[in-house]
Backbone as a chain_set.jsonl record, in Angstrom:
{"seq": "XXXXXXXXXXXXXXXXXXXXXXXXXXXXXXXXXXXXXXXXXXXXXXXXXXXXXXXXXXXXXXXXXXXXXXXXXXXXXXXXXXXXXXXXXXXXXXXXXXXXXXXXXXXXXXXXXXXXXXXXXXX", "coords": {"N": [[0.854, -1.186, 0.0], [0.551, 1.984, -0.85], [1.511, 5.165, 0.237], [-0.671, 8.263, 0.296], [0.257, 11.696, -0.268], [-0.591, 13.425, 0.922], [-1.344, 11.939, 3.831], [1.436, 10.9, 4.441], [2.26, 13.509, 4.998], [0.789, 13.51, 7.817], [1.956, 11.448, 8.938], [4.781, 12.321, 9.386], [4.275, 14.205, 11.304], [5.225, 15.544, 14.054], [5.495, 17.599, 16.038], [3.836, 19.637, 18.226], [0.776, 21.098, 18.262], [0.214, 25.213, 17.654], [-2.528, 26.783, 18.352], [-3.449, 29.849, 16.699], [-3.852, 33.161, 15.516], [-2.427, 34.626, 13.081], [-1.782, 37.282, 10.881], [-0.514, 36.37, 7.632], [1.519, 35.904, 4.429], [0.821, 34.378, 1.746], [2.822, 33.386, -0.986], [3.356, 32.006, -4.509], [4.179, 30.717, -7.341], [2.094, 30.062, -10.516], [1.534, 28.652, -13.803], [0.483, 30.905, -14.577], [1.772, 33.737, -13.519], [3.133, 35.213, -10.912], [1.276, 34.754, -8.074], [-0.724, 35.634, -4.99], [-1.39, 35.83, -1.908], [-1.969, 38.445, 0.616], [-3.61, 38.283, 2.387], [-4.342, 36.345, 4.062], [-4.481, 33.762, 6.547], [-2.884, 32.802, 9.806], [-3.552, 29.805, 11.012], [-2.773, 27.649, 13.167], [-0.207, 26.697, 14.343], [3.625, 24.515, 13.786], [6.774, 23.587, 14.736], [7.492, 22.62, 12.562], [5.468, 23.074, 10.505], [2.459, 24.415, 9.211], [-0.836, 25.632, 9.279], [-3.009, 27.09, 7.039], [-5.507, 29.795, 6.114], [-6.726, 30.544, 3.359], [-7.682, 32.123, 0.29], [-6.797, 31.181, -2.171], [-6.092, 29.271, -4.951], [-4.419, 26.035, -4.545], [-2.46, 23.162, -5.15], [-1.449, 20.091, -3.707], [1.73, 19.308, -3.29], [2.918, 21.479, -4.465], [4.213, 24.319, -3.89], [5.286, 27.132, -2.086], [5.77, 30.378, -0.892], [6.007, 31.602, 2.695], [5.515, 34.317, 5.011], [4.697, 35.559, 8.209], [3.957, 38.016, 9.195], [3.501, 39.083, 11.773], [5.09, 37.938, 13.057], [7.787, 37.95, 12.353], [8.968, 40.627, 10.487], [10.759, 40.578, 8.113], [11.299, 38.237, 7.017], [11.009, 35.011, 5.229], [9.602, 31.63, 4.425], [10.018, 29.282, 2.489], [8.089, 26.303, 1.797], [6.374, 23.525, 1.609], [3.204, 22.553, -0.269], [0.856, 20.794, 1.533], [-1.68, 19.249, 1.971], [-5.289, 20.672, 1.343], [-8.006, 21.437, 2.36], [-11.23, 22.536, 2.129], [-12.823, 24.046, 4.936], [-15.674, 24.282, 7.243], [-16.627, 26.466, 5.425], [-14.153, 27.845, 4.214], [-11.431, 27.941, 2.914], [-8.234, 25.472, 3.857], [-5.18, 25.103, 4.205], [-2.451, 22.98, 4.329], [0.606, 23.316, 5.758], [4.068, 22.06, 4.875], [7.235, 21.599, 5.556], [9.777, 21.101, 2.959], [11.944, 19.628, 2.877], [13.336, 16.669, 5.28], [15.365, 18.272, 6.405], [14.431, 20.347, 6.802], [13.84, 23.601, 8.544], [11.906, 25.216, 10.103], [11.439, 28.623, 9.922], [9.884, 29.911, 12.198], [9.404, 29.119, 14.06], [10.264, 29.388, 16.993], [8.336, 30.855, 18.051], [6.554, 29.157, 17.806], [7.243, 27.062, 19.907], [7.459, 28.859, 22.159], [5.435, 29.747, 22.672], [4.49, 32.736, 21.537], [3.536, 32.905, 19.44], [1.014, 32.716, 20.268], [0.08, 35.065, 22.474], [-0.774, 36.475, 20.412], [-3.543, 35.977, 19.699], [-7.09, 36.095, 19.42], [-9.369, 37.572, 22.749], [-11.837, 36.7, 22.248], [-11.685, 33.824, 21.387]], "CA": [[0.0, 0.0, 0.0], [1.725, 3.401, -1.123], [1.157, 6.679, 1.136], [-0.395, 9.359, -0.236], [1.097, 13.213, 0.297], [-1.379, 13.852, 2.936], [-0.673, 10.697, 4.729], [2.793, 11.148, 4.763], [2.816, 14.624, 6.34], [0.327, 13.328, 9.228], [3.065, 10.175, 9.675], [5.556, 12.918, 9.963], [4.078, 15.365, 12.536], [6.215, 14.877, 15.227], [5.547, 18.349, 17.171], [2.401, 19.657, 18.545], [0.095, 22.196, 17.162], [-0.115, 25.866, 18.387], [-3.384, 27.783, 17.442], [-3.569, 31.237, 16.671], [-4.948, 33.799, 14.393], [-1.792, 35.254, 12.745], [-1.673, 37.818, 9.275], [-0.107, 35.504, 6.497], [1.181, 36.566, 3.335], [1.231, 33.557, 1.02], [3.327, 33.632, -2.227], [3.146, 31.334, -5.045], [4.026, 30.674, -8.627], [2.183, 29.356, -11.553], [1.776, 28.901, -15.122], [0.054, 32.609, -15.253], [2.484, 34.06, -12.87], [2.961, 35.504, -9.358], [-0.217, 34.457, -6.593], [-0.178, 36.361, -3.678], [-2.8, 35.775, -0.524], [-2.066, 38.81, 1.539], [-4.793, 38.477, 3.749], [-3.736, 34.681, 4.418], [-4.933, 33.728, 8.184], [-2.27, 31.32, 9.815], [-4.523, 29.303, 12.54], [-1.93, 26.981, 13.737], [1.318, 26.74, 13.915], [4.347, 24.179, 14.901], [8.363, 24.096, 14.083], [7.694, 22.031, 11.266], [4.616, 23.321, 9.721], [1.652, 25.685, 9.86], [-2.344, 25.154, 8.775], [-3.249, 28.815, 7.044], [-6.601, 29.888, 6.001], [-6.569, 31.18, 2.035], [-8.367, 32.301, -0.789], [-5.961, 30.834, -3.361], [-6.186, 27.742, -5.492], [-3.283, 25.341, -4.233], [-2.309, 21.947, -5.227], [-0.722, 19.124, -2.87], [2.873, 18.979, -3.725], [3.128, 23.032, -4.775], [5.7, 25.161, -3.409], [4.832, 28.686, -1.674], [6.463, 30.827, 0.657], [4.986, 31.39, 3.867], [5.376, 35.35, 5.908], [4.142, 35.782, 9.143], [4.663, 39.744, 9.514], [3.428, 39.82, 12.921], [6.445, 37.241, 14.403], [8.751, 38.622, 11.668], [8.346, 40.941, 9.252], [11.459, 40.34, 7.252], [11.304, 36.615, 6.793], [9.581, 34.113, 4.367], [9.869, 30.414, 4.478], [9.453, 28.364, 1.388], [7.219, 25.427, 2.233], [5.01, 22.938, 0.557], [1.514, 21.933, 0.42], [0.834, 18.776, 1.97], [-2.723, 19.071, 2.048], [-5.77, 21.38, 1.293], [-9.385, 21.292, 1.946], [-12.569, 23.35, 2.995], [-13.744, 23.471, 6.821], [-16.424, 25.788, 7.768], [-16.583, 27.691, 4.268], [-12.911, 28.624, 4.388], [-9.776, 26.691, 2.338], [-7.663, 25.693, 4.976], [-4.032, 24.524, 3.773], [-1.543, 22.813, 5.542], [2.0, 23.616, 4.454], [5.357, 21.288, 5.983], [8.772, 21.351, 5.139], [10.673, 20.969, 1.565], [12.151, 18.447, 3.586], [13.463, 16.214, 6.796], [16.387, 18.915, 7.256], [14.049, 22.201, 6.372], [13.804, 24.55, 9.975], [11.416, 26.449, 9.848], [12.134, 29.593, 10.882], [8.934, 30.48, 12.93], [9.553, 27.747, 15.104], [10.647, 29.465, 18.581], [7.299, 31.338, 18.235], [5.72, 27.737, 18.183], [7.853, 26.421, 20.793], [7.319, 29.157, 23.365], [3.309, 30.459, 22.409], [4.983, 33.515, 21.487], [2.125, 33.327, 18.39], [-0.759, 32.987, 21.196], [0.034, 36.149, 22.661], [-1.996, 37.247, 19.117], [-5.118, 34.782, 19.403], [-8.019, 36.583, 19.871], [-9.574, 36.85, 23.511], [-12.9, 35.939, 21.973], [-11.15, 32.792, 20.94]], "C": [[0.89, 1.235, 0.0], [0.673, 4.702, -0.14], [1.089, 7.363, 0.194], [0.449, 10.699, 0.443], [0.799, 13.292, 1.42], [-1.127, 13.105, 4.061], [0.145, 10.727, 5.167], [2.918, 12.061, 5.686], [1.964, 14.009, 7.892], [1.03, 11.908, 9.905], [3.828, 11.605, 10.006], [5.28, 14.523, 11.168], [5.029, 14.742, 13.403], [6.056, 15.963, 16.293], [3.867, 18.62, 17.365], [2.024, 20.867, 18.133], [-0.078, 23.424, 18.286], [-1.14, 26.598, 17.81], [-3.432, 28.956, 17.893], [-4.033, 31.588, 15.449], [-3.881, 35.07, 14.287], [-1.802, 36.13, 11.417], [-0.559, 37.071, 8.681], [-0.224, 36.152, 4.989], [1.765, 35.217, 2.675], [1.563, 33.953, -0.908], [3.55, 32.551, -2.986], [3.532, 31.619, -6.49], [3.116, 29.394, -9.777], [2.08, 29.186, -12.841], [1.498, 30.612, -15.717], [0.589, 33.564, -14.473], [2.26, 34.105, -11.394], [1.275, 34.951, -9.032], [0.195, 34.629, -5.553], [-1.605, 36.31, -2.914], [-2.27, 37.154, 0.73], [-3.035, 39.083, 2.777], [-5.149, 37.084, 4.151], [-4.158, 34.988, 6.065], [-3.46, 32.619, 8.448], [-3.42, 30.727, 10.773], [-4.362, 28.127, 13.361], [-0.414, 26.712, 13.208], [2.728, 25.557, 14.531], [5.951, 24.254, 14.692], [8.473, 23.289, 12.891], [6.625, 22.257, 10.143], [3.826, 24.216, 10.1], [0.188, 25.353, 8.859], [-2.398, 27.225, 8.248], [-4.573, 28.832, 6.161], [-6.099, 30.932, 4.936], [-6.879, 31.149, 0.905], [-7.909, 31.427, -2.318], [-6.142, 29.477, -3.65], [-5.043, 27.609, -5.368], [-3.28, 24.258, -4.748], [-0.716, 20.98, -4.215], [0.643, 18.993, -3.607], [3.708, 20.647, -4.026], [4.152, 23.824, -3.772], [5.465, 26.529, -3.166], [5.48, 29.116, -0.668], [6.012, 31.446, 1.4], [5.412, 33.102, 4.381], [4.561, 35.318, 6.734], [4.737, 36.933, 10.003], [4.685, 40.196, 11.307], [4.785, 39.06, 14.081], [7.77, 37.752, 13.624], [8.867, 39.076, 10.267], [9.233, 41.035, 8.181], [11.999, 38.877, 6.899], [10.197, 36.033, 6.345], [10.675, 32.584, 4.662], [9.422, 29.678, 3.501], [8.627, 26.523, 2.046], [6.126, 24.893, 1.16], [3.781, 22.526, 0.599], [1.313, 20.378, 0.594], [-0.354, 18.15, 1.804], [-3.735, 20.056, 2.038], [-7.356, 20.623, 1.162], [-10.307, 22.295, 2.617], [-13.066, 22.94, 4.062], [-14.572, 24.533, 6.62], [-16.592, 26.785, 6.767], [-15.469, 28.43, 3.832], [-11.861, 27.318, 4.138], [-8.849, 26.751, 3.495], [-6.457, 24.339, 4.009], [-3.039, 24.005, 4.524], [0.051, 22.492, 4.881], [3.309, 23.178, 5.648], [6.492, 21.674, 5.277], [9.102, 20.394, 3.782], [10.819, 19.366, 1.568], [12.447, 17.579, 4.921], [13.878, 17.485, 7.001], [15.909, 20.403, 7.819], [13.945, 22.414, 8.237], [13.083, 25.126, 9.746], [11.19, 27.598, 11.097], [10.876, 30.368, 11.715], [8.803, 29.704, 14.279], [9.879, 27.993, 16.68], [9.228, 30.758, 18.745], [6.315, 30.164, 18.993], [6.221, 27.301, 19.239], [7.736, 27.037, 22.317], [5.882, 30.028, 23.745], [3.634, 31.52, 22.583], [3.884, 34.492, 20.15], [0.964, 33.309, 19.417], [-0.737, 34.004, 21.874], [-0.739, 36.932, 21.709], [-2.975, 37.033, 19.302], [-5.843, 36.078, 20.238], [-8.667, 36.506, 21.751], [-11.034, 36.201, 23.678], [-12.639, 34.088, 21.823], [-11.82, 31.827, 20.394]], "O": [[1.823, 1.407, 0.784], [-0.538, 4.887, -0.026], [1.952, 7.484, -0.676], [1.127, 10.65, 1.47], [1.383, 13.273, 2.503], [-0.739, 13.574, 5.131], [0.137, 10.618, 6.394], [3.405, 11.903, 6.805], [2.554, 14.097, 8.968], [0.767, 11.416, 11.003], [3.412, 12.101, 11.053], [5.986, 15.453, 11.56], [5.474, 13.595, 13.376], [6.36, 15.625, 17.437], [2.938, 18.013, 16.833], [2.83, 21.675, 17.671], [-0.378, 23.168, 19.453], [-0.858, 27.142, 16.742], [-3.457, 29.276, 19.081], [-4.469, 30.868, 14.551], [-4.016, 36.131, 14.896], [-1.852, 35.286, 10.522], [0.485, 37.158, 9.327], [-1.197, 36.649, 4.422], [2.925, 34.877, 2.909], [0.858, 34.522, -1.742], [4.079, 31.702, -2.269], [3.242, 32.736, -6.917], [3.397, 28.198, -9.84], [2.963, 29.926, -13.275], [1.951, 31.26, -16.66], [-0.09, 34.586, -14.576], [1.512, 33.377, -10.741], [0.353, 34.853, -9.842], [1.176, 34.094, -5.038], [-2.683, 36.714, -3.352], [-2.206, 36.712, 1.877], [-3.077, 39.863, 3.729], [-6.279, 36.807, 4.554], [-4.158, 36.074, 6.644], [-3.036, 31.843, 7.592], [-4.198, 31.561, 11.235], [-5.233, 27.601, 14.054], [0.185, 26.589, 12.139], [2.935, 25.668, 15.74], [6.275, 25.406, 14.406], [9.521, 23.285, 12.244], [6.774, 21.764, 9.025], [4.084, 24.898, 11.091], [0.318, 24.836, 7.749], [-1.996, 28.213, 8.861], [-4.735, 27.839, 5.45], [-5.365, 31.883, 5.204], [-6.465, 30.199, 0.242], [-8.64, 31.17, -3.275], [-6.321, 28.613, -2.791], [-4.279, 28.485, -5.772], [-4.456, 24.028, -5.029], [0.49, 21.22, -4.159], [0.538, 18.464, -4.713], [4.901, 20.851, -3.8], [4.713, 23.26, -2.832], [5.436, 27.213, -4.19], [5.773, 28.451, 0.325], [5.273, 32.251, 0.833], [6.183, 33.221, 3.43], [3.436, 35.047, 6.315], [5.521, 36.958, 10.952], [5.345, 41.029, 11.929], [5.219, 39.366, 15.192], [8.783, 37.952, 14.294], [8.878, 38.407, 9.233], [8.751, 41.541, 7.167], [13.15, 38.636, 6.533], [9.012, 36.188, 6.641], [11.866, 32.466, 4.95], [8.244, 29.342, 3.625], [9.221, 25.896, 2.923], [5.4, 25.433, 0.325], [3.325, 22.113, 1.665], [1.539, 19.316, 0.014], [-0.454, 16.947, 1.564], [-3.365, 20.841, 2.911], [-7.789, 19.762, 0.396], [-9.982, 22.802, 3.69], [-13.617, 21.861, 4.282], [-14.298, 25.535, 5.961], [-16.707, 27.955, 7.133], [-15.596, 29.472, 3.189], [-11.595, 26.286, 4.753], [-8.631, 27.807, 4.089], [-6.716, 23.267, 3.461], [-2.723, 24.675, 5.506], [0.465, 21.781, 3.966], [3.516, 23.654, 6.765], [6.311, 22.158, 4.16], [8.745, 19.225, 3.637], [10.35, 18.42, 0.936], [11.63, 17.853, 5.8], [13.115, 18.163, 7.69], [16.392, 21.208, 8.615], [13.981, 21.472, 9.028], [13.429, 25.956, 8.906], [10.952, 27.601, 12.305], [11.034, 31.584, 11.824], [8.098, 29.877, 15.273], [9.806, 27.09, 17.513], [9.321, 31.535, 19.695], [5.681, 30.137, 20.048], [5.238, 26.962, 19.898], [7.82, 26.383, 23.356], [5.495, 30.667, 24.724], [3.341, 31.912, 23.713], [3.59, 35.667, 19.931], [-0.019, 34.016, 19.197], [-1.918, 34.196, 22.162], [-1.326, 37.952, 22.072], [-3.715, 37.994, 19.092], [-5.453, 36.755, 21.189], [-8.482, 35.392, 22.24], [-11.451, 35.517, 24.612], [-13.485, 33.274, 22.192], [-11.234, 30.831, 19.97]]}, "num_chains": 1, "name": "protein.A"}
């Protein structure tokens, strides 16, 4: 039995999920050029990946780079899609690492709920 994409990334979670409700600017190329989501939600986050809420047509395997202005506003992280589907009326994407070695660099946000200091206190 072969693993699909999606499969794979939920074998490789390995950290735990932090939710929040960060501004996300997702960037993308494809055949008709640039795709840009600046009004991208993230709504979890961990050192190896991040779930983000976005208008944009994605496909599983695709390649986009990730900003999250409010933990640092001069850093993007290239990242791939692992998985995309609709919850609640709203595309919700979930974007991991290139690969094993990738870091991603939002990761001591995730590690010390440095992003939940944002989350709403409606929540």
């Amino acid at each position: 039995m072969t693993e699909t994409d999606e499969s794979k990334f939920e074998t490789m979670r390995r950290e735990n999920r932090l939710e929040c409700r960060l501004p996300a600017i997702i960037e993308g190329r494809d055949k008709e050029g640039l795709k840009r989501d600046a009004a991208a939600q993230c709504v979890s986050i961990s050192r190896r990946g991040a779930c983000v809420v976005t208008s944009l047509e994605v496909a599983v395997g695709e390649k986009l780079t990730l900003a999250l202005p409010a933990i640092n506003a001069e850093r993007k992280e290239m990242m791939v899609v692992a998985w995309a589907r609709d919850f609640d009326g709203e595309r919700h994407v979930g974007l991991g690492p290139i690969d094993e070695d990738t870091f991603v660099i939002f990761s001591d946000a995730a590690v010390t709920g440095g992003a939940a200091g944002e989350t709403s206190a409606a929540g």
